[in-house]
N, CA, C and O atoms as a GROMACS GRO file, in nm:
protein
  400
    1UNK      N    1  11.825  15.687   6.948
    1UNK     CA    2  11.788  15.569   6.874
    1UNK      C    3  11.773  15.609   6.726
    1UNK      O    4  11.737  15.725   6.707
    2UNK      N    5  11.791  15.545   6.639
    2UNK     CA    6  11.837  15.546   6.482
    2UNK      C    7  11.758  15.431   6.406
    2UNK      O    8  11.766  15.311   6.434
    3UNK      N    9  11.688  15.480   6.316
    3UNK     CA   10  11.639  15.429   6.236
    3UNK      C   11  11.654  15.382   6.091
    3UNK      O   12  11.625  15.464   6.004
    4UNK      N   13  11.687  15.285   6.062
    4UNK     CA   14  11.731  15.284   5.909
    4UNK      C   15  11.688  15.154   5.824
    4UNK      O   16  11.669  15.047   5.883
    5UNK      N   17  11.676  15.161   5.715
    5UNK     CA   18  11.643  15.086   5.609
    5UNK      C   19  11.693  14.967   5.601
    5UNK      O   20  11.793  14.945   5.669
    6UNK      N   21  11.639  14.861   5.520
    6UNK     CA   22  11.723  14.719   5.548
    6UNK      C   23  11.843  14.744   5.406
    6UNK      O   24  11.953  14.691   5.393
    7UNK      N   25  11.781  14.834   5.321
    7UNK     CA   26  11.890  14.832   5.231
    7UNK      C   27  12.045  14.924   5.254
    7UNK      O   28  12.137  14.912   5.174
    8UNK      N   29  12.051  14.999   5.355
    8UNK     CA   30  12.164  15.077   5.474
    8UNK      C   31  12.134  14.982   5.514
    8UNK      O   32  12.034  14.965   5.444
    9UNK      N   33  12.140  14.873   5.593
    9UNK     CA   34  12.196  14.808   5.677
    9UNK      C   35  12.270  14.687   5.617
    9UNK      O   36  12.379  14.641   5.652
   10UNK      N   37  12.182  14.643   5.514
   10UNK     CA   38  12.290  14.562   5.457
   10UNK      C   39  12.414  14.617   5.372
   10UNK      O   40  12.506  14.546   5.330
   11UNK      N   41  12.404  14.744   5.355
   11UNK     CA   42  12.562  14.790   5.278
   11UNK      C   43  12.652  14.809   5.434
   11UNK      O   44  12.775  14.801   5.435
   12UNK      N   45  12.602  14.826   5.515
   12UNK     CA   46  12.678  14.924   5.654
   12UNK      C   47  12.669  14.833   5.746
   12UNK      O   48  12.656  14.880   5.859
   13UNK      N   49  12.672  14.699   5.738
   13UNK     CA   50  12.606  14.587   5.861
   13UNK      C   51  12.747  14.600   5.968
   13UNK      O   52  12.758  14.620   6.089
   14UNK      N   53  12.799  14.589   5.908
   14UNK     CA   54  12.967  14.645   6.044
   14UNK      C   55  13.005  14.760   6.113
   14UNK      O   56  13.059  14.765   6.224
   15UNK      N   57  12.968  14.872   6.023
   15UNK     CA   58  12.976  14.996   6.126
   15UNK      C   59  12.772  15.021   6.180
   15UNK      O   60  12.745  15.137   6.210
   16UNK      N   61  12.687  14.947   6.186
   16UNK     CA   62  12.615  14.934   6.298
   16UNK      C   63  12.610  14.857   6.361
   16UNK      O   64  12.520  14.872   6.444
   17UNK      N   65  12.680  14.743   6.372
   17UNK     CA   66  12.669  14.619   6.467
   17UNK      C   67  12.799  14.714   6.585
   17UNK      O   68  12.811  14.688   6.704
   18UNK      N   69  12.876  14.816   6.509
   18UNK     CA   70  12.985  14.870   6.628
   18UNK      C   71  12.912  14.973   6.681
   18UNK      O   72  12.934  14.994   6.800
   19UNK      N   73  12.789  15.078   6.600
   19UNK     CA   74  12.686  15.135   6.691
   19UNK      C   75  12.646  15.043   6.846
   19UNK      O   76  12.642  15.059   6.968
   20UNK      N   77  12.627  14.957   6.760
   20UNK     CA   78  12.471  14.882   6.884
   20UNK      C   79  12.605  14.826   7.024
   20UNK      O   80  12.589  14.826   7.146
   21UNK      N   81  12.728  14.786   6.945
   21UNK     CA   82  12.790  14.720   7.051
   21UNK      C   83  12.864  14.830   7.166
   21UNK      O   84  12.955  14.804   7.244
   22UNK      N   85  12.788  14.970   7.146
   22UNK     CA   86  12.847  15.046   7.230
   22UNK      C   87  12.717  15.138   7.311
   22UNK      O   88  12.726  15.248   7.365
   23UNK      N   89  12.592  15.044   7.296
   23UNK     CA   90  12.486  15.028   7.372
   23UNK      C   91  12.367  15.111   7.316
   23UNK      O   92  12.273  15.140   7.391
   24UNK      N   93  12.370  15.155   7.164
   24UNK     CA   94  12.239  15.236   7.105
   24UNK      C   95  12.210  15.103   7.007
   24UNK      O   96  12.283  15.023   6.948
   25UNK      N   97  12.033  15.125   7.022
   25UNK     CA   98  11.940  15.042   6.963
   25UNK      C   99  11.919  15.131   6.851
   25UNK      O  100  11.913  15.253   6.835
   26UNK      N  101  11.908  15.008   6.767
   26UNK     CA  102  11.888  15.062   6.579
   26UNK      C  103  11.781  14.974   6.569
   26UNK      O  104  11.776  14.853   6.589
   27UNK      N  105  11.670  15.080   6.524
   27UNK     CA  106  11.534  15.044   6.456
   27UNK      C  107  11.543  15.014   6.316
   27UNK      O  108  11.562  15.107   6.238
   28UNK      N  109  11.534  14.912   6.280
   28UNK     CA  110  11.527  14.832   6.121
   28UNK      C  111  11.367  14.879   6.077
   28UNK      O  112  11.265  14.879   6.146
   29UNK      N  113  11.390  14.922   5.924
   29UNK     CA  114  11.254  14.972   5.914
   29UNK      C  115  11.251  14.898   5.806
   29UNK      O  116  11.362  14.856   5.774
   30UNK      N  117  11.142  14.859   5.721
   30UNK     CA  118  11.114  14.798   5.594
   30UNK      C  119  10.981  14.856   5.556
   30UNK      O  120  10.872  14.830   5.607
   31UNK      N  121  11.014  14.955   5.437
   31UNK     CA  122  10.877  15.051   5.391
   31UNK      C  123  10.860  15.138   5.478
   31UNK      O  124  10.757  15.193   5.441
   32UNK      N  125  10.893  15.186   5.568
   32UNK     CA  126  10.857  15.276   5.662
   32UNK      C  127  10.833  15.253   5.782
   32UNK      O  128  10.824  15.343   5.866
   33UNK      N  129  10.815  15.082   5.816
   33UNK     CA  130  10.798  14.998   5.898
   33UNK      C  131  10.878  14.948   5.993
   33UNK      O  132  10.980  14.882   5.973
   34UNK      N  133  10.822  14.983   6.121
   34UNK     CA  134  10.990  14.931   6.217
   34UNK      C  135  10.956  14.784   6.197
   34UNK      O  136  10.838  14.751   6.212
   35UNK      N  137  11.046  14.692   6.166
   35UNK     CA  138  11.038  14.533   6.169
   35UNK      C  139  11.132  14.496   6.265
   35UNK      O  140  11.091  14.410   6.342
   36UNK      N  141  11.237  14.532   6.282
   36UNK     CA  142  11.311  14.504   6.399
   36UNK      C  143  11.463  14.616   6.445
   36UNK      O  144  11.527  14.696   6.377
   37UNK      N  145  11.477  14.571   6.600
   37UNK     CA  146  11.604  14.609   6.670
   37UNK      C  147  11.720  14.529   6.654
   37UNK      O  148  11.722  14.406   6.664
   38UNK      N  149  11.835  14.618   6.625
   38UNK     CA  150  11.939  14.548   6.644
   38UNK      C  151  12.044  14.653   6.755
   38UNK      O  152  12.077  14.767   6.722
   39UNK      N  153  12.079  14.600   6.866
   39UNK     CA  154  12.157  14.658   6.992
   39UNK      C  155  12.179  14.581   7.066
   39UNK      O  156  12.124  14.472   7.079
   40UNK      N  157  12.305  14.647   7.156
   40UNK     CA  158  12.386  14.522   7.249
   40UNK      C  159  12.287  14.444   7.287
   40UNK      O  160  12.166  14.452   7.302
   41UNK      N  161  12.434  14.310   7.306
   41UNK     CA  162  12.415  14.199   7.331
   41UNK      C  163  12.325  14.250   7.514
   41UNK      O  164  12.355  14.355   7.571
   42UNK      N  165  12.213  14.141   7.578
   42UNK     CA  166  12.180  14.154   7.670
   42UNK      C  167  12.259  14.054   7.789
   42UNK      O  168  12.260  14.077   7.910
   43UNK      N  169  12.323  13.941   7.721
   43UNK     CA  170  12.378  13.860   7.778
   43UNK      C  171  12.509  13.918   7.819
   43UNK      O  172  12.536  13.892   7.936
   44UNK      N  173  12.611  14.001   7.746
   44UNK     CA  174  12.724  14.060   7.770
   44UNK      C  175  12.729  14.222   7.858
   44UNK      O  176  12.817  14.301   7.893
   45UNK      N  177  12.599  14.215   7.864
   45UNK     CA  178  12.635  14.353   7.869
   45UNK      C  179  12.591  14.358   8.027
   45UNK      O  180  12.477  14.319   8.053
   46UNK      N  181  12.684  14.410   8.145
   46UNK     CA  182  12.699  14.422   8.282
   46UNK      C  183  12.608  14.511   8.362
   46UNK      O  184  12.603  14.630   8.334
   47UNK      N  185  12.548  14.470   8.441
   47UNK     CA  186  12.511  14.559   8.541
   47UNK      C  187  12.529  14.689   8.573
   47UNK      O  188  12.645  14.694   8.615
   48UNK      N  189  12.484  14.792   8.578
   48UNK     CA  190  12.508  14.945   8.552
   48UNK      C  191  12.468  15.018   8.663
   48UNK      O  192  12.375  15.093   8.633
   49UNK      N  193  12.508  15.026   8.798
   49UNK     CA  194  12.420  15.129   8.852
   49UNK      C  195  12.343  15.035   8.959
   49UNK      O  196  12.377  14.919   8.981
   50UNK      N  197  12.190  15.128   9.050
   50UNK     CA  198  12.134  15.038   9.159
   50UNK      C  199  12.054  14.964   9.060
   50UNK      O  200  12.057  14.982   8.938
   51UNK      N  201  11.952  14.847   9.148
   51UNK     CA  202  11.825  14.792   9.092
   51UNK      C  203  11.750  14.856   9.039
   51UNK      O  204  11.692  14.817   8.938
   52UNK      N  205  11.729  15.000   9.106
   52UNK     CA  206  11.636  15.095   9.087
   52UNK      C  207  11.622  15.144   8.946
   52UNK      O  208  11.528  15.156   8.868
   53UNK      N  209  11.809  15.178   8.941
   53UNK     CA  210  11.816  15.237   8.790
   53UNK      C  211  11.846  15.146   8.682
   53UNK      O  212  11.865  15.186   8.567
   54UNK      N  213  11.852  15.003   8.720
   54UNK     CA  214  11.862  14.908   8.600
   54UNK      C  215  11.702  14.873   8.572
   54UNK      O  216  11.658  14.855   8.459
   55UNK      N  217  11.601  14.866   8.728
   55UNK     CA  218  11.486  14.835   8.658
   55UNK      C  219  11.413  14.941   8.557
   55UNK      O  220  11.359  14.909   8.451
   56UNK      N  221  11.422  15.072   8.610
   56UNK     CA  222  11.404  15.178   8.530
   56UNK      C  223  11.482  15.206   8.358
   56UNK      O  224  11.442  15.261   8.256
   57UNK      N  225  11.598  15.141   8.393
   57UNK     CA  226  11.625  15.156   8.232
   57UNK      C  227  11.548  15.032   8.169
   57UNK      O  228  11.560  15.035   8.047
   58UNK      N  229  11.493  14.950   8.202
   58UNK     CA  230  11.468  14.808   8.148
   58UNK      C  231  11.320  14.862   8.106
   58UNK      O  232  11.291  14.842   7.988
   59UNK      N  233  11.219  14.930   8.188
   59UNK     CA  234  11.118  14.958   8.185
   59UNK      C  235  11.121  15.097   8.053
   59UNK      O  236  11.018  15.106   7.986
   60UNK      N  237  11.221  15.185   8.025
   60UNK     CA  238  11.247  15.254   7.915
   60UNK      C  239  11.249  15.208   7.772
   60UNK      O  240  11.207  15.245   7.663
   61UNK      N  241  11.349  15.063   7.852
   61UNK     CA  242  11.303  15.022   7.697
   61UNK      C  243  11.208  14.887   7.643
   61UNK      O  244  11.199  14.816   7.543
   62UNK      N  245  11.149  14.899   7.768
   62UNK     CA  246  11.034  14.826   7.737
   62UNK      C  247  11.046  14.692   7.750
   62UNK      O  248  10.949  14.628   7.708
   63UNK      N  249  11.134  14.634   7.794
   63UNK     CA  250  11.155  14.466   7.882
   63UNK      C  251  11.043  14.458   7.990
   63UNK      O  252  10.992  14.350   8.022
   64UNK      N  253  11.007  14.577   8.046
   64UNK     CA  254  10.902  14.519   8.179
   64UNK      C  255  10.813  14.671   8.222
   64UNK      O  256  10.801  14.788   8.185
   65UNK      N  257  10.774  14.597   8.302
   65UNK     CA  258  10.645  14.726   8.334
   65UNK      C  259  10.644  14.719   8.489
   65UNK      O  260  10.635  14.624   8.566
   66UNK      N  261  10.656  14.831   8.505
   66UNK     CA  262  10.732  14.868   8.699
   66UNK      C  263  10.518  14.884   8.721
   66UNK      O  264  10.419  14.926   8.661
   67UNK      N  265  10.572  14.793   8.891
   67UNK     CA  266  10.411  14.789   8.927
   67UNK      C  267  10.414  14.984   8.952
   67UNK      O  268  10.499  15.073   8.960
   68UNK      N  269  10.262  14.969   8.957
   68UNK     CA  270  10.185  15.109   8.945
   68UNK      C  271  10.196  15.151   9.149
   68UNK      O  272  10.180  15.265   9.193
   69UNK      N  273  10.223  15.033   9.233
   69UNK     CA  274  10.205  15.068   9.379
   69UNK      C  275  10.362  15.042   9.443
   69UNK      O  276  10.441  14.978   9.375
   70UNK      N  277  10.394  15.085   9.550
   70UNK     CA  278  10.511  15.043   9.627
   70UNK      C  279  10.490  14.896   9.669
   70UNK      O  280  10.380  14.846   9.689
   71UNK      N  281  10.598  14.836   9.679
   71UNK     CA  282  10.571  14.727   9.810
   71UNK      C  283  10.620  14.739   9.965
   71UNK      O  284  10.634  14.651  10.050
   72UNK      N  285  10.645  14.889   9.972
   72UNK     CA  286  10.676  14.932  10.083
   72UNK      C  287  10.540  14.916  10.191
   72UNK      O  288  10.422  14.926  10.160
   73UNK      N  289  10.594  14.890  10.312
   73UNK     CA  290  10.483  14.853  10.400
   73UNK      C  291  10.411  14.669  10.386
   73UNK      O  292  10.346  14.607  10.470
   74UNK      N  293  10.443  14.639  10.290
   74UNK     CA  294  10.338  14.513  10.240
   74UNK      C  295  10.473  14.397  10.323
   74UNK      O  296  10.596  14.392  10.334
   75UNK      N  297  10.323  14.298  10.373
   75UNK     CA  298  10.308  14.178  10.470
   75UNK      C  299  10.310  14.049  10.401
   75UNK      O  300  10.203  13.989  10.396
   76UNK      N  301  10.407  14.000  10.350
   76UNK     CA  302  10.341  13.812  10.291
   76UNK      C  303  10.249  13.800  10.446
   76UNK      O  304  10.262  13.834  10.563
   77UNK      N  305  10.154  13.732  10.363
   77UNK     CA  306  10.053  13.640  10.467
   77UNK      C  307  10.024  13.515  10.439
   77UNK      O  308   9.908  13.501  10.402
   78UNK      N  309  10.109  13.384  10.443
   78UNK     CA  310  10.042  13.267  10.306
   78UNK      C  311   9.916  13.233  10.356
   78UNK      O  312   9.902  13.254  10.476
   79UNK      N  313   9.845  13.198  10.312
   79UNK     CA  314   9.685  13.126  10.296
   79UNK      C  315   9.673  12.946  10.302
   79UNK      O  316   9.757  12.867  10.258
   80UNK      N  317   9.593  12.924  10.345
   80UNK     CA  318   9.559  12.833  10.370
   80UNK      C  319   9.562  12.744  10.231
   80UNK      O  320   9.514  12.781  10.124
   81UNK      N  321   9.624  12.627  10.254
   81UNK     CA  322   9.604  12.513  10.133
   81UNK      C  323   9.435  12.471  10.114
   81UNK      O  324   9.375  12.460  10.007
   82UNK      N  325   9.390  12.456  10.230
   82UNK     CA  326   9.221  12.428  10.234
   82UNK      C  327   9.231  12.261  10.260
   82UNK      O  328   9.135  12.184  10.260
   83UNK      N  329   9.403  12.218  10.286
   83UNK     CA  330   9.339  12.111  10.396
   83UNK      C  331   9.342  12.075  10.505
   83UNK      O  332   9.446  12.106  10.564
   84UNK      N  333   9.251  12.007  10.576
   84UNK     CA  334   9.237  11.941  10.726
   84UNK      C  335   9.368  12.008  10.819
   84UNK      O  336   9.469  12.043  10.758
   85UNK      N  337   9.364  12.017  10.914
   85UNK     CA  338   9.482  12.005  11.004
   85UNK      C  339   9.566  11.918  11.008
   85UNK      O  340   9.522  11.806  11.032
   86UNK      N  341   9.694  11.929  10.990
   86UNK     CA  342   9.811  11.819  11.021
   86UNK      C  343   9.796  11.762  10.881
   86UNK      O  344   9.913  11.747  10.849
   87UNK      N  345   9.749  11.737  10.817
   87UNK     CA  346   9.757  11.707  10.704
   87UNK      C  347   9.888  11.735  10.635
   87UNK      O  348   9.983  11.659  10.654
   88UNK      N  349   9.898  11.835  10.558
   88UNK     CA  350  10.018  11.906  10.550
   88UNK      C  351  10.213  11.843  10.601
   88UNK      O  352  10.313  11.789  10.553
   89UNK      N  353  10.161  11.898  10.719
   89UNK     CA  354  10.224  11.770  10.777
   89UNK      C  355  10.269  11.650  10.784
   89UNK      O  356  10.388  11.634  10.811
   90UNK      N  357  10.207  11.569  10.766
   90UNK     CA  358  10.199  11.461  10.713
   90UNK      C  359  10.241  11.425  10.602
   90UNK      O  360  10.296  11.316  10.583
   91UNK      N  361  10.219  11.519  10.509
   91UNK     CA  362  10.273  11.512  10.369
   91UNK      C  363  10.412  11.529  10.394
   91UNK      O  364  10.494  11.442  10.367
   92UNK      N  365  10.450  11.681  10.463
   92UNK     CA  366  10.614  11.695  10.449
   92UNK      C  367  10.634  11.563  10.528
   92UNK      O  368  10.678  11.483  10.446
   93UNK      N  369  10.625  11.516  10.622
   93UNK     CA  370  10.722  11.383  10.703
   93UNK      C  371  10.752  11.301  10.608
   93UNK      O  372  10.868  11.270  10.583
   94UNK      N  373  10.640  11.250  10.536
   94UNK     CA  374  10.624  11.110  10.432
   94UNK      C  375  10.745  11.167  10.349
   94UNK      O  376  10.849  11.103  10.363
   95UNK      N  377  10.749  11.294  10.252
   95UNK     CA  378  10.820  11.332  10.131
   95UNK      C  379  10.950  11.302  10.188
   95UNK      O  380  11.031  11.240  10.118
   96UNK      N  381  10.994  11.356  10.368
   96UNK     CA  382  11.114  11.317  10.383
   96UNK      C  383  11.139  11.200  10.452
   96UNK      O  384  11.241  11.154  10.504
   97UNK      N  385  11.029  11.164  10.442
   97UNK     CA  386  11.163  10.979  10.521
   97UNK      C  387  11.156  10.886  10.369
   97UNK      O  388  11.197  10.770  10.371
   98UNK      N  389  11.109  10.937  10.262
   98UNK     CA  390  11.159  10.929  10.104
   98UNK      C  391  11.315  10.911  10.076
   98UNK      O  392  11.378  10.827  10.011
   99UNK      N  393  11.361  11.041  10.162
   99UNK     CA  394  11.447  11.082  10.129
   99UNK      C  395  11.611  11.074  10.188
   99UNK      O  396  11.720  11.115  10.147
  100UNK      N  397  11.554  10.984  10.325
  100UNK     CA  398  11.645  10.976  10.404
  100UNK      C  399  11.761  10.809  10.402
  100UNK      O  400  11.854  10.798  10.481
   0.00000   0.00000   0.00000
């Protein structure tokens, strides 16, 4: 990753937009200050590899934060709405003869 000035970037804005479009992030600094990234597009740019190693590159660069536990072993259990019996029920029938 590369860091540079806004005054290099505005003389050089074409040979780093062909950096970034070949997948390195350029840190824009102003005073010494990172103010912003410029690197590939996220919309163009394809799938690489398992989940594992796309969530892991995503989490590198800081798009997301990988939970701290597995979900290996783990049970959905849903919980109770907290109403009456058949209730529920009742609701889905009504929503679908709405619909029929």
């Amino acid at each position: 990753m590369r860091a540079i000035g806004i005054k290099q970037l505005k003389a050089r804005l074409s040979e780093y937009v062909r950096i970034a479009r070949t997948g390195e992030t350029i840190l824009i600094t102003d005073r010494d200050e990172v103010v912003a990234e410029l690197g590939p597009s996220r919309h163009s740019r394809p799938p690489v590899g398992s989940l594992e190693e796309t969530l892991d590159r995503m989490a590198e660069e800081g798009l997301l934060t990988r939970a701290a536990r597995s979900r290996e072993g783990w049970v959905w259990q849903p919980r109770n709405l907290g109403l009456p019996t058949g209730v529920s029920e009742k609701i889905l029938d009504d929503v679908r003869e709405d619909h029929v």
